[in-house]
C-alpha positions as CSV (number, residue, x, y, z in Angstrom):
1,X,-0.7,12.0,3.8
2,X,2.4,10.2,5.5
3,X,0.3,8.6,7.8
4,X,-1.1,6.3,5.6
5,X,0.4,2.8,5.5
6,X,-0.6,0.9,2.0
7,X,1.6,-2.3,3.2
8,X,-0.7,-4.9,3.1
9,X,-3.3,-3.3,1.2
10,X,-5.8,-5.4,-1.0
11,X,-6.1,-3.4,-4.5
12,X,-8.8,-4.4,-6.6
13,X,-9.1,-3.1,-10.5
14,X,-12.2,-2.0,-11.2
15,X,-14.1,-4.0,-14.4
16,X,-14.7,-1.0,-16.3
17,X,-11.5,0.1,-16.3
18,X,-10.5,-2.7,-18.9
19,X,-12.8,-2.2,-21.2
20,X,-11.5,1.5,-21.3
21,X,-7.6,1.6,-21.1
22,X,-7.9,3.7,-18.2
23,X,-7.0,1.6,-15.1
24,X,-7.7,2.9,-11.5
25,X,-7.3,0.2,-8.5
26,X,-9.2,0.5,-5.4
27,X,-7.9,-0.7,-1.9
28,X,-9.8,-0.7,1.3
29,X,-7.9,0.7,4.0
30,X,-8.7,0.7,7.9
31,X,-10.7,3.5,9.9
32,X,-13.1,3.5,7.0
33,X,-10.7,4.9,4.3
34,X,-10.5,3.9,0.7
35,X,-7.6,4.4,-1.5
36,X,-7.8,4.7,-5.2
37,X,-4.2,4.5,-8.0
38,X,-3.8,4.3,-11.7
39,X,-2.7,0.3,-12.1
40,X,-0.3,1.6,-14.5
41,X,2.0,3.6,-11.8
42,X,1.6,1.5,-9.1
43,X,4.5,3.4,-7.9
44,X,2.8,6.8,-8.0
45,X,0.6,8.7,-6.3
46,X,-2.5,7.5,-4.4
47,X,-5.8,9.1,-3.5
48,X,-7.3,8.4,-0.1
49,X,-10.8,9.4,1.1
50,X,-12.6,8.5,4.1
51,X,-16.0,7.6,4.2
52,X,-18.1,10.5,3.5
53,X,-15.2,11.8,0.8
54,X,-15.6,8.1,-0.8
55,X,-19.2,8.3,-0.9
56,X,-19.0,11.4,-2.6
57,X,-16.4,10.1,-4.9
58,X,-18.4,7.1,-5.9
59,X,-22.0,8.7,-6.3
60,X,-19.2,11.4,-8.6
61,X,-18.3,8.8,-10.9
62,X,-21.7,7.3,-11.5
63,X,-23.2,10.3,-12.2
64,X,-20.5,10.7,-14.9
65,X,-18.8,13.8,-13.1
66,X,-15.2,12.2,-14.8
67,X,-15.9,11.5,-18.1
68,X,-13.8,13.1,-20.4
């Protein structure tokens, strides 16, 4: 989405991700949207949900729905 402005956006690393090797940072954007990157392209592309699509995305994740 090209409507998105990241400038300014607050990333945070998420604990887990360092005991892993596999790095995702998560930034809370405005209007309720969250946007999630791999630290190691911070360059690359970036995943943005909005509320209901994060909560999904979370409750995902817990539940193990990404584990390889």
């Amino acid at each position: 989405m090209s409507d998105i402005d990241l400038y300014g956006a607050i990333w945070r690393k998420s604990g887990f991700s360092a005991a892993s090797g596999n790095c995702v940072e998560v930034a809370r954007l405005s209007g309720q949207r969250f946007a999630v990157r791999d630290s190691k392209d911070r360059g690359g592309r970036v995943l943005v949900f909005g509320g209901p699509g994060w909560s999904a995305f979370v409750t995902a994740v817990k539940g193990g729905d990404f584990d390889l």
